[in-house]
C-alpha atoms as one frame of an Amber mdcrd trajectory, in Angstrom:
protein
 108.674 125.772  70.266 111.871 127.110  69.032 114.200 126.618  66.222 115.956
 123.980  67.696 112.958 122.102  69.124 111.586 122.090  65.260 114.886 121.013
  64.071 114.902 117.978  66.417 111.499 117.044  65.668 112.889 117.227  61.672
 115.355 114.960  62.429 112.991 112.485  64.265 110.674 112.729  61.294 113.345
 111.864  58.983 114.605 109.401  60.831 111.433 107.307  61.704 108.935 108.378
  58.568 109.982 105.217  56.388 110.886 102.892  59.388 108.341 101.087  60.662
 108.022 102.532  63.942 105.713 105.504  63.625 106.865 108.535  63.126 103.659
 110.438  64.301 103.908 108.454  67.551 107.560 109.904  67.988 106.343 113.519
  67.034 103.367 113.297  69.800 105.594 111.929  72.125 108.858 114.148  71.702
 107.344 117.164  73.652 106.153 115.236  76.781 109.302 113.213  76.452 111.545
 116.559  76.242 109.101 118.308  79.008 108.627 121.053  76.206 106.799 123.756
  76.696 104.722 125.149  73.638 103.900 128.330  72.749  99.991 129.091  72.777
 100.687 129.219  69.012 102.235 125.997  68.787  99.842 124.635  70.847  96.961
 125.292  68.059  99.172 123.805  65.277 101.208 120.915  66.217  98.964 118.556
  64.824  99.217 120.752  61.235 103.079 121.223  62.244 103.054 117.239  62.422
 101.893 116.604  59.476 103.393 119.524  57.274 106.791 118.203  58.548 106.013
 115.344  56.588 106.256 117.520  53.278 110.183 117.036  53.740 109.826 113.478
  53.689 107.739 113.477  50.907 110.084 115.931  48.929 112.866 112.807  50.235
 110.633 109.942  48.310 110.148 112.447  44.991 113.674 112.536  45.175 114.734
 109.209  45.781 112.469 107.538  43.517 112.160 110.751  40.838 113.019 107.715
  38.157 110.737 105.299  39.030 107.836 108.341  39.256 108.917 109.573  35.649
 108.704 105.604  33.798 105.340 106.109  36.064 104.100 109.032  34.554 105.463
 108.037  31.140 103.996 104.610  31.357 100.588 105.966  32.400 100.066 108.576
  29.976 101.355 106.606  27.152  98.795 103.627  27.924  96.335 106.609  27.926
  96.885 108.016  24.865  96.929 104.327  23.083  93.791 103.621  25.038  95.278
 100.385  26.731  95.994 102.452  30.140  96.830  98.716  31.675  99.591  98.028
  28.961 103.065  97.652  30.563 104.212  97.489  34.030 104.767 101.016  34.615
 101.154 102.029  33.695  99.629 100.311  35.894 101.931 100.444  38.493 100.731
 104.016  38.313  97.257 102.943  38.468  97.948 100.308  41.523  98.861 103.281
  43.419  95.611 104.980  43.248  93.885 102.043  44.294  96.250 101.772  47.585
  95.805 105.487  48.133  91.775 106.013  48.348  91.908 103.502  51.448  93.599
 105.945  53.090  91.726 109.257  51.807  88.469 108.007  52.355  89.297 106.813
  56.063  91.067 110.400  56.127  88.240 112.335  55.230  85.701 110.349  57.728
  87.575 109.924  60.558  90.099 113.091  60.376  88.209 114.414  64.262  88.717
 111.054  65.703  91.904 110.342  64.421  92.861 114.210  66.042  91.738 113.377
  69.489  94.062 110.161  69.345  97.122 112.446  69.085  96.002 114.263  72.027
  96.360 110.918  74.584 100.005 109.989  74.664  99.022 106.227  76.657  96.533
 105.287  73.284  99.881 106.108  71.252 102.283 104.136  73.311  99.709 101.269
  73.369  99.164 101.290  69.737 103.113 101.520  69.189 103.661  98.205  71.163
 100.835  96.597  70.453 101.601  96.560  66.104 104.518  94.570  67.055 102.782
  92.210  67.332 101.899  92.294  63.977 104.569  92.557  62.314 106.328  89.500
  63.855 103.217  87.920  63.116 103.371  89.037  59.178 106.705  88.295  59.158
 106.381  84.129  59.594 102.645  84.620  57.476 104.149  86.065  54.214 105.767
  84.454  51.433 107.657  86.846  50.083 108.300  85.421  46.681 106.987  88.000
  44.211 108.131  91.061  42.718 106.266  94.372  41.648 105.563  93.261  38.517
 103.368  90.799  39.561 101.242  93.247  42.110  97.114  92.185  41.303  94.379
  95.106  42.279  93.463  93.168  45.192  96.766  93.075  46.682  96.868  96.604
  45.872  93.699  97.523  48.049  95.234  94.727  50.220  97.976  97.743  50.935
  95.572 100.630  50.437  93.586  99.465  53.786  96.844  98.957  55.510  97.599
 102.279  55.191  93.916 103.414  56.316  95.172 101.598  59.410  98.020 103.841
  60.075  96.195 107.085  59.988  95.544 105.611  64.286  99.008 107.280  65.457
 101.407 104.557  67.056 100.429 102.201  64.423 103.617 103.466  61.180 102.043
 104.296  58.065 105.416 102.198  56.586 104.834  99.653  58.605 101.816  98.705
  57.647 101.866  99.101  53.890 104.774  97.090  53.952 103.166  94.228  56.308
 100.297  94.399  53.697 103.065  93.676  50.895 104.629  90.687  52.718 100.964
  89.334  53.307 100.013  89.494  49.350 103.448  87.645  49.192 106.103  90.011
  47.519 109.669  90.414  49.230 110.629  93.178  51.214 112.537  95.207  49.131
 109.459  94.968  46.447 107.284  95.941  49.906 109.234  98.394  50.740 109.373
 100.220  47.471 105.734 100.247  47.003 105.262 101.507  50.222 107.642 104.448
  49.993 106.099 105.651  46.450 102.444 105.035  47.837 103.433 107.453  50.621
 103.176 110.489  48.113  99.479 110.944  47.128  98.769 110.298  50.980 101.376
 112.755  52.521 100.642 115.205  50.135  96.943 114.723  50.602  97.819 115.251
  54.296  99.739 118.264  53.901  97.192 119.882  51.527  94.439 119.514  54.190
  96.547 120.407  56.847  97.332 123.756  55.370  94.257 124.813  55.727  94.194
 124.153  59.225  97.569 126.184  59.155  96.402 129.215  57.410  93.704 129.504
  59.987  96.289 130.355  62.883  96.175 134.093  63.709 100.069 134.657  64.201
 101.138 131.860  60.836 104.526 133.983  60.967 105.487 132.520  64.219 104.930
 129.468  63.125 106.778 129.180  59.315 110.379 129.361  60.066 110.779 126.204
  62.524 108.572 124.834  60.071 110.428 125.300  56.977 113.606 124.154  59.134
 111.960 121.264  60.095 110.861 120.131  56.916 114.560 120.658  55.465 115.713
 118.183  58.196 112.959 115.840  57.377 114.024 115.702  53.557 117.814 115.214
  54.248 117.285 112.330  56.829 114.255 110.823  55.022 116.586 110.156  51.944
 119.261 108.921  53.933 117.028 106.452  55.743 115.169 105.572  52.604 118.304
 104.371  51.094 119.515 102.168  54.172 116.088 100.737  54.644 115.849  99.410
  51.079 119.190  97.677  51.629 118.654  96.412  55.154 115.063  94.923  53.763
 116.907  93.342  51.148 119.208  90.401  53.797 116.892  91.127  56.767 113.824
  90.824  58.133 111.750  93.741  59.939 112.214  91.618  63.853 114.982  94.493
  65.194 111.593  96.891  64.688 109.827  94.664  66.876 112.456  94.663  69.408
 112.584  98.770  69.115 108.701  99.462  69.010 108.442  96.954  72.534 111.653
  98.883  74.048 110.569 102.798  73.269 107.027 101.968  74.353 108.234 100.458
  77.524 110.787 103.409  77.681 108.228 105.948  76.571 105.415 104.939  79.155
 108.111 104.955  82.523 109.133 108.358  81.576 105.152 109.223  81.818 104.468
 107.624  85.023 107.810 109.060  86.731 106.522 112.670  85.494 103.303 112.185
  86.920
């Protein structure tokens, strides 16, 4: 992997992290897809290279949202210090997220080997990639989409929280399912979509933590570090860009052209594999 190969596999992380089509299902595919040949060092950390990537699309939420974080933060300490941590709508929005983020850790920590060995067989991605479709066309008639943050309950929040379990199987969109999770406890997109997005953080940084270690293990790490910190810079300027645009397609529209993409790529995705053999 070169410069330019890490820079294009920025891009497509920026470009698919908050849509739901799975970003980690474009980042395992892009190699095969590209007939890329990796370096024996690359080889031994592109699934810590996939996930570290993902540091530029956190840094692209952090950003994006650094407002909504900061009432967060206020909100929770605050209700802390006046021991009513549940007080206003900021506190425990704060407190929400936790709940929709050990889902995901726990599932992490369990099934991080099996969830590996998935990103190693490109036809389980594809499948996975077509088959969520499915569900969110399905989700998309289900939900009512009449609610707002404010009214988010801690069920609906662990509602989320196993959704994004879910999406640690690659193909599946770690957006796209916390946000089908949010239409099925019944708020709106845009409300979905936001919660999604600032639930990312604890999980991709969680990610990233435990994937450095995996990175620091690699016997030539200063092969490896510049296409990574180039990819990650693409990551963070396309992330915000698509965050934005997301958040005002959700708004008029529903998630249906996803559905439409997820069935096309996989279709595309799994002819380019059988023509190569």
């Amino acid at each position: 992997m070169d410069s330019l190969q890490a820079l294009i596999l920025g891009l497509i992380q920026g470009l698919t992290e908050f849509l739901p089509v799975s970003s980690t299902a474009h980042l395992i595919l892009a190699p095969t897809i590209f007939g890329w040949t990796l370096t024996p060092e690359f080889e031994q950390a592109g699934f810590a290279f996939d996930i570290l990537v993902q540091w530029g699309t956190l840094l692209a939420v952090l950003v994006y949202f650094w407002r909504d974080l900061w009432a967060i933060a206020r909100g929770v300490l605050a209700g802390l210090a006046a021991r009513r941590p549940f007080g206003t709508t900021e506190a425990r929005l704060g407190w929400l997220i936790v709940v929709a983020t050990l889902p995901a850790v726990a599932a992490g920590v369990a099934f991080k080997d099996f969830v590996q060995a998935l990103h190693a067989s490109p036809y389980v991605v594809i499948g996975v990639l077509i088959l969520f479709s499915g569900m969110i066309y399905a989700v998309e008639r289900i939900g009512r989409r009449d609610r707002g943050l404010e009214a988010l309950t801690w069920r609906d929040a662990l509602i989320i929280g196993l959704a994004q379990a879910v999406a640690l199987i690659p193909g599946v969109s770690r957006s796209g399912a916390t946000i089908c999770g949010g239409l099925l406890v019944g708020l709106d997109r845009k409300s979905a979509a936001r919660f999604s997005f600032v639930a990312s953080i604890p999980a991709l940084l969680g990610a990233g933590v435990l994937a450095l270690g995996d990175l620091a293990g690699l016997p030539n790490l200063g092969a490896v570090a510049p296409p990574l910190l180039l990819g990650t810079a693409a990551a963070t300027v396309v992330g915000f860009a698509c965050i934005h645009w997301l958040l005002g397609y959700l708004a008029k529209h529903s998630m249906d052209i996803f559905v439409w993409y997820r069935l096309i790529a996989g279709a595309v995705f799994l002819a380019i594999l059988f023509l190569r053999g």
